[in-house]
Biotite code that builds the C-alpha atoms (Angstrom):
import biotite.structure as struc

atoms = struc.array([
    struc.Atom([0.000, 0.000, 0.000], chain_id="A", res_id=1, res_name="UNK", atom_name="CA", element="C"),
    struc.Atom([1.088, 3.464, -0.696], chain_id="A", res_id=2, res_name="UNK", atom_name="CA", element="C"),
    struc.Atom([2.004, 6.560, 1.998], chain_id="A", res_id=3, res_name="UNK", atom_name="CA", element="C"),
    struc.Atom([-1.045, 8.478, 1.043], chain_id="A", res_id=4, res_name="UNK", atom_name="CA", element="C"),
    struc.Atom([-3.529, 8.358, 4.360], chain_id="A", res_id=5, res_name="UNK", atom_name="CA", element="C"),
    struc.Atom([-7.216, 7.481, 3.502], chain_id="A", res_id=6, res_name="UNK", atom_name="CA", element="C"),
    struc.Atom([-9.231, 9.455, 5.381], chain_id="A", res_id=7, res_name="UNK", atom_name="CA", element="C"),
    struc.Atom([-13.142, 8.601, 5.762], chain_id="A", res_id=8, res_name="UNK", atom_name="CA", element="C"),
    struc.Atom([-15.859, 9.783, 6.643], chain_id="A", res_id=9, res_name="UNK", atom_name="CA", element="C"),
    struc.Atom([-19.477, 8.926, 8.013], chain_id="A", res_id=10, res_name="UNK", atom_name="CA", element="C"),
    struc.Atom([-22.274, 10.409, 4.729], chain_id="A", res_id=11, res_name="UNK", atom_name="CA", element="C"),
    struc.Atom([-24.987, 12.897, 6.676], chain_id="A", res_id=12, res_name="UNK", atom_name="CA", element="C"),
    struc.Atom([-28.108, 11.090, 6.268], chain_id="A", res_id=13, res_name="UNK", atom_name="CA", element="C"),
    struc.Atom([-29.641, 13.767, 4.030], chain_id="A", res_id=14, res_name="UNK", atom_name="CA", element="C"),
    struc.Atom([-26.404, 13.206, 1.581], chain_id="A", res_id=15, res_name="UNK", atom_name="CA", element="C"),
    struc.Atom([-27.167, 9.469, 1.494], chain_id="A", res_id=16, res_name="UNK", atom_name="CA", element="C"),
    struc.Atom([-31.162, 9.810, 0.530], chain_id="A", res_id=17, res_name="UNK", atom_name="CA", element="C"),
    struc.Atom([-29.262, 11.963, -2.293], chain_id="A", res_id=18, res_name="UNK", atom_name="CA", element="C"),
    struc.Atom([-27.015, 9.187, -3.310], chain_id="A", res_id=19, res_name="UNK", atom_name="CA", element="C"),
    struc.Atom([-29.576, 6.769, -3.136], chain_id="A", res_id=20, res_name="UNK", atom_name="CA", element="C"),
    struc.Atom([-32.052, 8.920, -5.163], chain_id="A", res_id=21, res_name="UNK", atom_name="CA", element="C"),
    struc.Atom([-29.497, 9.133, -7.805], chain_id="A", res_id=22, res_name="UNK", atom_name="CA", element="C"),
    struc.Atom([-28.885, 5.588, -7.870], chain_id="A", res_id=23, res_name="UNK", atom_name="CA", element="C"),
    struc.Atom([-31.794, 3.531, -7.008], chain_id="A", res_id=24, res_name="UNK", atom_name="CA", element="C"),
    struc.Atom([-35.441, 4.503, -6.718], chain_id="A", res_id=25, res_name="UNK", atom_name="CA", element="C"),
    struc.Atom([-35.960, 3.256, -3.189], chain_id="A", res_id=26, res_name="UNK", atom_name="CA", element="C"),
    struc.Atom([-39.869, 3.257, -3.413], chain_id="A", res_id=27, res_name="UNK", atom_name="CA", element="C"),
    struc.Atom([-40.727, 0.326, -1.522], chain_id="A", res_id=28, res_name="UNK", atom_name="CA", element="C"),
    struc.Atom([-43.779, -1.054, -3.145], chain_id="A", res_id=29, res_name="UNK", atom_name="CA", element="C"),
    struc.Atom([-40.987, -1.242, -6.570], chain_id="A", res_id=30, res_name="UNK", atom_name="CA", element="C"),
    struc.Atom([-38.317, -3.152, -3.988], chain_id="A", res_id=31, res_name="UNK", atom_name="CA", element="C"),
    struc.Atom([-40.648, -5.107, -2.543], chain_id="A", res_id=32, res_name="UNK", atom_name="CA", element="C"),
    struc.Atom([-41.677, -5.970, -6.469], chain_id="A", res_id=33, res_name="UNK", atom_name="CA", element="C"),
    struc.Atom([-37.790, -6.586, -7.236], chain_id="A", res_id=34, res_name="UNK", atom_name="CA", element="C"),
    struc.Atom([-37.687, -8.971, -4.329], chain_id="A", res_id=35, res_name="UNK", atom_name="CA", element="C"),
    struc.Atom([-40.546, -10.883, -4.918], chain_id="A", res_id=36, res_name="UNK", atom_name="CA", element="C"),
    struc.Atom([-39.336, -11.598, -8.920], chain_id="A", res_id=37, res_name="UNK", atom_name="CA", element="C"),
    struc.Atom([-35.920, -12.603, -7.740], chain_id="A", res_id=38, res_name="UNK", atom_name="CA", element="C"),
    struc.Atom([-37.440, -15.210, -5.691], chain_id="A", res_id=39, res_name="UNK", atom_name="CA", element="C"),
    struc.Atom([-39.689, -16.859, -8.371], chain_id="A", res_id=40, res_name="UNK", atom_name="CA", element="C"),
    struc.Atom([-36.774, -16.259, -10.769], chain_id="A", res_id=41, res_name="UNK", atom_name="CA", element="C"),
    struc.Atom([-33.921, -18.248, -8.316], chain_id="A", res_id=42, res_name="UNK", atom_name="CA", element="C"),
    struc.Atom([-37.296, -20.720, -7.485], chain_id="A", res_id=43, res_name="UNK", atom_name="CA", element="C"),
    struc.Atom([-37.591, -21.445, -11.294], chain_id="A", res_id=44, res_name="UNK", atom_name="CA", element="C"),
    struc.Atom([-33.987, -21.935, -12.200], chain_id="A", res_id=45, res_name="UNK", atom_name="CA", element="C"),
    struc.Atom([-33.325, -23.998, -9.445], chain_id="A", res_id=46, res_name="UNK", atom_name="CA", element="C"),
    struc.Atom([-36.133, -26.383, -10.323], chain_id="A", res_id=47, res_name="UNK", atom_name="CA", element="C"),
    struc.Atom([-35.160, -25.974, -14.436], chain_id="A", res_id=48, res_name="UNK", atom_name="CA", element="C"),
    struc.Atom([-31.640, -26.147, -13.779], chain_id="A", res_id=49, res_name="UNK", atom_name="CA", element="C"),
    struc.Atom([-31.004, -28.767, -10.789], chain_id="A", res_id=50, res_name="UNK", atom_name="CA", element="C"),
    struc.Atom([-28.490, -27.978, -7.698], chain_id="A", res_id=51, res_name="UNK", atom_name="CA", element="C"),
    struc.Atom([-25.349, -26.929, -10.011], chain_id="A", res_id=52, res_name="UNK", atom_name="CA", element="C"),
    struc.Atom([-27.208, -24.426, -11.765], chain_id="A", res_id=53, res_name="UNK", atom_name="CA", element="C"),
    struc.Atom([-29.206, -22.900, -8.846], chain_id="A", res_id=54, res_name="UNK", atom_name="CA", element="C"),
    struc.Atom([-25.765, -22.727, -6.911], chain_id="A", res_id=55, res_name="UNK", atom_name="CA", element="C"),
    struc.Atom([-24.712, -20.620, -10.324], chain_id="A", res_id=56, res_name="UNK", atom_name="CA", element="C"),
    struc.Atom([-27.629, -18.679, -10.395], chain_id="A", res_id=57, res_name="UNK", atom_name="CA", element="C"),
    struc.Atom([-27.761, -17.853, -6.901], chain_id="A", res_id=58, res_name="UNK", atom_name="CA", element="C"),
    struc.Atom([-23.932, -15.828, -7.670], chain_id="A", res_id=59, res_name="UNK", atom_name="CA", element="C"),
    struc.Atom([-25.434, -14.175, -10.962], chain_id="A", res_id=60, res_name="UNK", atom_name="CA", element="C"),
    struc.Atom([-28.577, -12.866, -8.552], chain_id="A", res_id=61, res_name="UNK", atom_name="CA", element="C"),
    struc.Atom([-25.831, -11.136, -7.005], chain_id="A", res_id=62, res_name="UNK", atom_name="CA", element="C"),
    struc.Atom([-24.646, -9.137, -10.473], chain_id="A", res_id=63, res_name="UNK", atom_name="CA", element="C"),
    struc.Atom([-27.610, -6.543, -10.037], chain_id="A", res_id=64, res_name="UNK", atom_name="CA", element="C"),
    struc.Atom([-26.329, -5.542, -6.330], chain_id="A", res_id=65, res_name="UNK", atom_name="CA", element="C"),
    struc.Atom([-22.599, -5.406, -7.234], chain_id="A", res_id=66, res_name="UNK", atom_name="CA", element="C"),
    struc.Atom([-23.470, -2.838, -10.202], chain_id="A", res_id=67, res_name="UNK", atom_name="CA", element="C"),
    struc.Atom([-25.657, -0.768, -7.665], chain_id="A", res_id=68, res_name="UNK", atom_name="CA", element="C"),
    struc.Atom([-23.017, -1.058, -4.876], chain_id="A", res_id=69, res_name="UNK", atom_name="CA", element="C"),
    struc.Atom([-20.307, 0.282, -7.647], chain_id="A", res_id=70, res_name="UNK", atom_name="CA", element="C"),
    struc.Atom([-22.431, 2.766, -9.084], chain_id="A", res_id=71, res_name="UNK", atom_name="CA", element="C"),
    struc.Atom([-22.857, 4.067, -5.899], chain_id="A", res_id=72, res_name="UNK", atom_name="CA", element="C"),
    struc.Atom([-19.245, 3.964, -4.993], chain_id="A", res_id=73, res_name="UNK", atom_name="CA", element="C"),
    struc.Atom([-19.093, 6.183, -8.039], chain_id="A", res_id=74, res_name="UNK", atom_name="CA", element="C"),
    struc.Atom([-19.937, 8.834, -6.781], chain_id="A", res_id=75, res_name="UNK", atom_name="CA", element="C"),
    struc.Atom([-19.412, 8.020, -2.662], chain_id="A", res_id=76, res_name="UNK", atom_name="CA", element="C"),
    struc.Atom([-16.849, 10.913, -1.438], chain_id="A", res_id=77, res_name="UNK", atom_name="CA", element="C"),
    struc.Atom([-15.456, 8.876, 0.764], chain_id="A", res_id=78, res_name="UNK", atom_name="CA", element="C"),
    struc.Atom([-14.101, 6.623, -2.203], chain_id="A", res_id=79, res_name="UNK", atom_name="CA", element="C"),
    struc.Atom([-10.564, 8.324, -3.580], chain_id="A", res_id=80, res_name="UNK", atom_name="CA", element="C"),
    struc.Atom([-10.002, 9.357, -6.868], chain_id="A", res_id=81, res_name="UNK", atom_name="CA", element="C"),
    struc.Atom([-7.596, 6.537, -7.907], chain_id="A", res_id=82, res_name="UNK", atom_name="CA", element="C"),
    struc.Atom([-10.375, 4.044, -7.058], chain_id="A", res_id=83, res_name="UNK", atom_name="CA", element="C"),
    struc.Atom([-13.367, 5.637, -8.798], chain_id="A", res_id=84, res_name="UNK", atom_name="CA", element="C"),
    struc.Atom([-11.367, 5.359, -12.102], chain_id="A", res_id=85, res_name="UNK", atom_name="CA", element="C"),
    struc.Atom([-11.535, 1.478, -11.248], chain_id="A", res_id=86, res_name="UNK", atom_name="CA", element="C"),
    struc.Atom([-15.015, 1.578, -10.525], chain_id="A", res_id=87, res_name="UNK", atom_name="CA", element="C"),
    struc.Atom([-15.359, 3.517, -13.572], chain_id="A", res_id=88, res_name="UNK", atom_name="CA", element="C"),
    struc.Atom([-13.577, 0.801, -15.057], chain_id="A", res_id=89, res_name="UNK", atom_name="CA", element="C"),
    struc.Atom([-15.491, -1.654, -13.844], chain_id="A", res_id=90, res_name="UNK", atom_name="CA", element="C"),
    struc.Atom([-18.847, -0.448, -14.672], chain_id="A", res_id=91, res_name="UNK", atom_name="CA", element="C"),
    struc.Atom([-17.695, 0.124, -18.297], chain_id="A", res_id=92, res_name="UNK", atom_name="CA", element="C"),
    struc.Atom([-16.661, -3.449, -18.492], chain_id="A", res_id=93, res_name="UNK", atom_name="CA", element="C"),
    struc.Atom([-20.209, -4.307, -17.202], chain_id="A", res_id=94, res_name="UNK", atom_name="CA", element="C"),
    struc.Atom([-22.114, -2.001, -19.969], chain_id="A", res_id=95, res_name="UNK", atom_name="CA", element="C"),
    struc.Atom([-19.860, -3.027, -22.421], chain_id="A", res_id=96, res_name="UNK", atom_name="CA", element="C"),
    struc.Atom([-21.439, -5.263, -25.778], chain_id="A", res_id=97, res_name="UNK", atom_name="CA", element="C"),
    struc.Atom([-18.216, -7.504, -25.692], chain_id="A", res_id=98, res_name="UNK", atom_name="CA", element="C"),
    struc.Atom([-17.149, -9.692, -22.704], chain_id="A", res_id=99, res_name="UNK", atom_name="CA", element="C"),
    struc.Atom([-14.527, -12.232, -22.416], chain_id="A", res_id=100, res_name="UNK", atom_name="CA", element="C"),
    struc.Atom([-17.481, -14.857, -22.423], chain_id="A", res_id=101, res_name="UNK", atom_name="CA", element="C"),
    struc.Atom([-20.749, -13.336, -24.292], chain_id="A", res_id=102, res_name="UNK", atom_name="CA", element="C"),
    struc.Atom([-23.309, -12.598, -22.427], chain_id="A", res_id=103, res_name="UNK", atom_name="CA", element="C"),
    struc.Atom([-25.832, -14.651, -25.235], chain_id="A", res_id=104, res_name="UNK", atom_name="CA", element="C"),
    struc.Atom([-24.709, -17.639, -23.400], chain_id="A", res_id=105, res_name="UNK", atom_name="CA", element="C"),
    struc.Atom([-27.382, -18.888, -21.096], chain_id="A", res_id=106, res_name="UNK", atom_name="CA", element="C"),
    struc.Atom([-25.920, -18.388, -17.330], chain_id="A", res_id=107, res_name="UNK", atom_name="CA", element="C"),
    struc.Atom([-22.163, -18.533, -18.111], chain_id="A", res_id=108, res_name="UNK", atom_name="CA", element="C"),
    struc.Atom([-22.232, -15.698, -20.084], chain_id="A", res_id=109, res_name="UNK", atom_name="CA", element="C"),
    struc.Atom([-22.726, -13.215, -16.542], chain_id="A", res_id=110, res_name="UNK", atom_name="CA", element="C"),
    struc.Atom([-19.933, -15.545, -15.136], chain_id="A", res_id=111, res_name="UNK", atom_name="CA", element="C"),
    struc.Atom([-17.219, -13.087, -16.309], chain_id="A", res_id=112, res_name="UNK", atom_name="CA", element="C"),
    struc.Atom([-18.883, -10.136, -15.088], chain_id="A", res_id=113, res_name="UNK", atom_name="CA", element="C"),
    struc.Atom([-19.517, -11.070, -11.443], chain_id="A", res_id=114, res_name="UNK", atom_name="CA", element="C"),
    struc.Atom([-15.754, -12.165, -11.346], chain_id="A", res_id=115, res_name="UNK", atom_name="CA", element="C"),
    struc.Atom([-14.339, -8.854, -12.744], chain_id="A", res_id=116, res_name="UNK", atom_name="CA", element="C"),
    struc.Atom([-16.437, -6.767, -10.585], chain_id="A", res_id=117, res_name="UNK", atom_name="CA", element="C"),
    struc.Atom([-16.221, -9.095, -7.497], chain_id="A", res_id=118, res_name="UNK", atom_name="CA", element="C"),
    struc.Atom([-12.082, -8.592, -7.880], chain_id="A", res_id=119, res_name="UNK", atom_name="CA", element="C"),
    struc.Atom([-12.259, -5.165, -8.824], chain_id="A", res_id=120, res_name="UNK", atom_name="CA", element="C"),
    struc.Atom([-14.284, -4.787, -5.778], chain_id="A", res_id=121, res_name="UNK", atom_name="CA", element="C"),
    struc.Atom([-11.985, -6.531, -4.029], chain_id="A", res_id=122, res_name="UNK", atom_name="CA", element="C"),
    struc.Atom([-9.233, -4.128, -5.066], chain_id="A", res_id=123, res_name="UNK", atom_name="CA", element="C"),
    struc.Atom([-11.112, -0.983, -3.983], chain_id="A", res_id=124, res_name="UNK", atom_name="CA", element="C"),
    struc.Atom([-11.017, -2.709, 0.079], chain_id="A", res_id=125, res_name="UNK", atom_name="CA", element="C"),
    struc.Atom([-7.469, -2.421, -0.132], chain_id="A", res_id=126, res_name="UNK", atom_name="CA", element="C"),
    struc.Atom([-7.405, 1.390, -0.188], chain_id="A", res_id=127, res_name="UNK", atom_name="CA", element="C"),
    struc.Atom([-10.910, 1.672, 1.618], chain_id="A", res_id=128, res_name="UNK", atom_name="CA", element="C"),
    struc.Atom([-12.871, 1.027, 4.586], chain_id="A", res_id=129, res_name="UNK", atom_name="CA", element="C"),
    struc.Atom([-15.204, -1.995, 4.390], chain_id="A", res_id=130, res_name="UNK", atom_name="CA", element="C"),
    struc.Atom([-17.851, 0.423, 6.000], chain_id="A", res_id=131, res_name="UNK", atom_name="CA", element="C"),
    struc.Atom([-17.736, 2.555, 3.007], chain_id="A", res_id=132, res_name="UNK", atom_name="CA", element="C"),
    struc.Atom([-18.936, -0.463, 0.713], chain_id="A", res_id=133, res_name="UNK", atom_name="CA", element="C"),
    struc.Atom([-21.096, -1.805, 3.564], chain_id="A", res_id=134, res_name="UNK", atom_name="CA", element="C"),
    struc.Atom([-22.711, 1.844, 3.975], chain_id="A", res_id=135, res_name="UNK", atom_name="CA", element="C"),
    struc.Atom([-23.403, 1.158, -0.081], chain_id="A", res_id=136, res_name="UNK", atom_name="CA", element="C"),
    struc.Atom([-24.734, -2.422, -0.107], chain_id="A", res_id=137, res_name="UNK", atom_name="CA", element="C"),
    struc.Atom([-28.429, -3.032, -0.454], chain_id="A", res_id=138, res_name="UNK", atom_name="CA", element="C"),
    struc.Atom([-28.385, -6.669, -1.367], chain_id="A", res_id=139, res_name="UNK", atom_name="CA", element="C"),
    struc.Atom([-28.804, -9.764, 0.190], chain_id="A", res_id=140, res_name="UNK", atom_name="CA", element="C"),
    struc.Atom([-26.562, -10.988, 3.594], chain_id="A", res_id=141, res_name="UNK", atom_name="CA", element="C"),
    struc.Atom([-23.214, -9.188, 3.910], chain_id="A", res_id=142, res_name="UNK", atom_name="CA", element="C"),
    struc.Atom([-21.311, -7.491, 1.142], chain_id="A", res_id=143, res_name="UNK", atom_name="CA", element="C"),
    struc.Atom([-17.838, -8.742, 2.406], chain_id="A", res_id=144, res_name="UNK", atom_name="CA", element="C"),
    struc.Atom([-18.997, -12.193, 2.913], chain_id="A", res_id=145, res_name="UNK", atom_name="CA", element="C"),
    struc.Atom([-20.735, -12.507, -0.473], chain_id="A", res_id=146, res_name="UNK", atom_name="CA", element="C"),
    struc.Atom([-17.331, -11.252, -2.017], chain_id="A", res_id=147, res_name="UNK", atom_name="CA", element="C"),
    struc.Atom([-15.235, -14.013, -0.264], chain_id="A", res_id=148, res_name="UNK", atom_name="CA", element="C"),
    struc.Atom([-18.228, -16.772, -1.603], chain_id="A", res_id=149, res_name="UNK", atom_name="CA", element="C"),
    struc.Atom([-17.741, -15.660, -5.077], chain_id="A", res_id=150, res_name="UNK", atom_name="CA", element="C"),
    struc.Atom([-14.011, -15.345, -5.169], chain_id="A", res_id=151, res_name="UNK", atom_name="CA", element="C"),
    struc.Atom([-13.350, -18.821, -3.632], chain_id="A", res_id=152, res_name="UNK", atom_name="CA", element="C"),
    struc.Atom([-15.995, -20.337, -6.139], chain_id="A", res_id=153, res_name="UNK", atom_name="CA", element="C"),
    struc.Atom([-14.357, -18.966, -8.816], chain_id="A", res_id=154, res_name="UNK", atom_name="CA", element="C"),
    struc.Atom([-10.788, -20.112, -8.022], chain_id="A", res_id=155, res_name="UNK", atom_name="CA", element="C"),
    struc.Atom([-12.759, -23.595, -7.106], chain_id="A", res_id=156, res_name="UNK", atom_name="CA", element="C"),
    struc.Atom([-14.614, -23.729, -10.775], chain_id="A", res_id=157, res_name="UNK", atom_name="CA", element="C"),
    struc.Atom([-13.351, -21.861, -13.036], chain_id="A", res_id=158, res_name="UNK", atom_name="CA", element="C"),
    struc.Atom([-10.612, -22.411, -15.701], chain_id="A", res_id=159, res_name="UNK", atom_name="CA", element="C"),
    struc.Atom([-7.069, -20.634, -14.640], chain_id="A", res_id=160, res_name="UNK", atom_name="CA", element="C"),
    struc.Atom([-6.764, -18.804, -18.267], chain_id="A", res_id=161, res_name="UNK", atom_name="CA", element="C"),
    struc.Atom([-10.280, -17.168, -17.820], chain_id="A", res_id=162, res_name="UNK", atom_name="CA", element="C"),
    struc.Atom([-9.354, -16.138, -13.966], chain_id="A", res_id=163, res_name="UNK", atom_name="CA", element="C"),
    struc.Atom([-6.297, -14.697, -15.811], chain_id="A", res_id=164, res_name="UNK", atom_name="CA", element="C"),
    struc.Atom([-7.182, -13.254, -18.672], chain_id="A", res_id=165, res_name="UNK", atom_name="CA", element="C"),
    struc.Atom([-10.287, -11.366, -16.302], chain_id="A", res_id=166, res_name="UNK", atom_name="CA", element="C"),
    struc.Atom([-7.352, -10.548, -13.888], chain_id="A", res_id=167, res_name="UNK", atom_name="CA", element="C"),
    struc.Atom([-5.434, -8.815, -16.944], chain_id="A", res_id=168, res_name="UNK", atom_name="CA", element="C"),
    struc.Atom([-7.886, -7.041, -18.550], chain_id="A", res_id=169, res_name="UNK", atom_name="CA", element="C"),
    struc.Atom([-9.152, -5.273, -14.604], chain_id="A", res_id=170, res_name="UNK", atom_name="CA", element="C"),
    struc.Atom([-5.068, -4.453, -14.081], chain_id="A", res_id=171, res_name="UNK", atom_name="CA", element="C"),
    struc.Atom([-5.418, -2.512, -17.453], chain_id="A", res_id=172, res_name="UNK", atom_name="CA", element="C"),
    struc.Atom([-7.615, -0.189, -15.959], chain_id="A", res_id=173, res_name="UNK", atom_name="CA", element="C"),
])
C-alpha cells in the first residue's frame, strides 16, 4: 500500500437519501416488487436447472447488487479518486457489448462479469474502509462475505486462463 492516508468519513443522512435517489429509486412497493421476482426467478432456475445451476444462479442474482453497490461507490466521497477510475472501469466493463465470455450464453455468459467486478471490488477494500462499501450495499446478507463466496468459487470452478485473462484485462484499468 502506498504513503497516502485514507481518510473517511461517516455520509450525513440527508447526503445518502441523495445518493440513493441518484442511484436507485428506493420506493418500496418497486423493492418489494424486485424482491418478490428474484425469488420466483432463483425458485424457477433452481427447479429448471437442478443444484449446479441454482448454486450458479444464486452468484449471478448477485450481479444486479454489485453494479448498484459500484455505481454508488461512483460517486461516494469517501471513495478516492484513484479508485473511482476502477469503478469507472469496472462499470464500463459491465455495460460493455463484448465480454470475455458473451453474455448470449445462457448463465455462463454473466460468469465473467460477477468475477471482474467481485475482484475489482476486491481491489477498492485495499485502499478503503469496508464500511464505506457496507454503507453502499443493499443486497442480500453481507457485502464482504458474499465477495469471499464468489471469489473462492471462482478459483474452485473456473478455468485458470479465464481467472487470468479477467485478472489482466481489470489491471489494465
Amino acid at each position: 500500500m502506498n504513503d497516502e492516508v485514507l481518510e473517511t468519513r461517516e455520509i450525513p443522512v440527508e447526503e445518502q437519501d441523495s445518493i440513493n435517489d441518484r442511484i436507485i429509486d428506493m420506493d418500496r412497493n418497486k423493492l418489494q416488487f424486485y424482491e418478490n421476482l428474484r425469488k420466483k426467478a432463483k425458485g424457477w432456475t433452481r427447479e429448471k436447472t437442478g443444484k449446479l445451476g441454482g448454486k450458479v444462479a444464486e452468484y449471478l442474482f448477485l450481479l444486479p447488487d454489485f453494479f448498484v453497490l459500484v455505481t454508488r461507490l461512483a460517486v461516494d466521497k469517501r471513495v478516492p479518486a484513484k479508485q473511482k477510475l476502477l469503478v469507472t472501469g469496472v462499470i464500463a466493463y459491465l455495460i460493455m457489448p463484448f465480454d470475455i465470455i458473451p453474455d448470449f450464453i445462457p448463465i455462463i455468459g454473466y460468469v465473467d462479469d460477477l468475477v471482474l467486478v467481485v475482484l475489482g471490488l476486491n481491489l477498492i477494500l485495499n485502499e478503503v474502509d469496508p464500511k464505506v462499501l457496507r454503507d453502499n450495499w443493499s443486497g442480500e446478507g453481507d457485502v464482504l462475505g458474499q465477495l469471499q463466496k464468489v471469489t473462492a468459487a471462482a478459483d474452485k470452478f473456473l478455468d485458470r486462463n479465464l481467472m487470468q485473462r479477467i485478472r489482466r484485462w481489470l489491471h489494465k484499468i
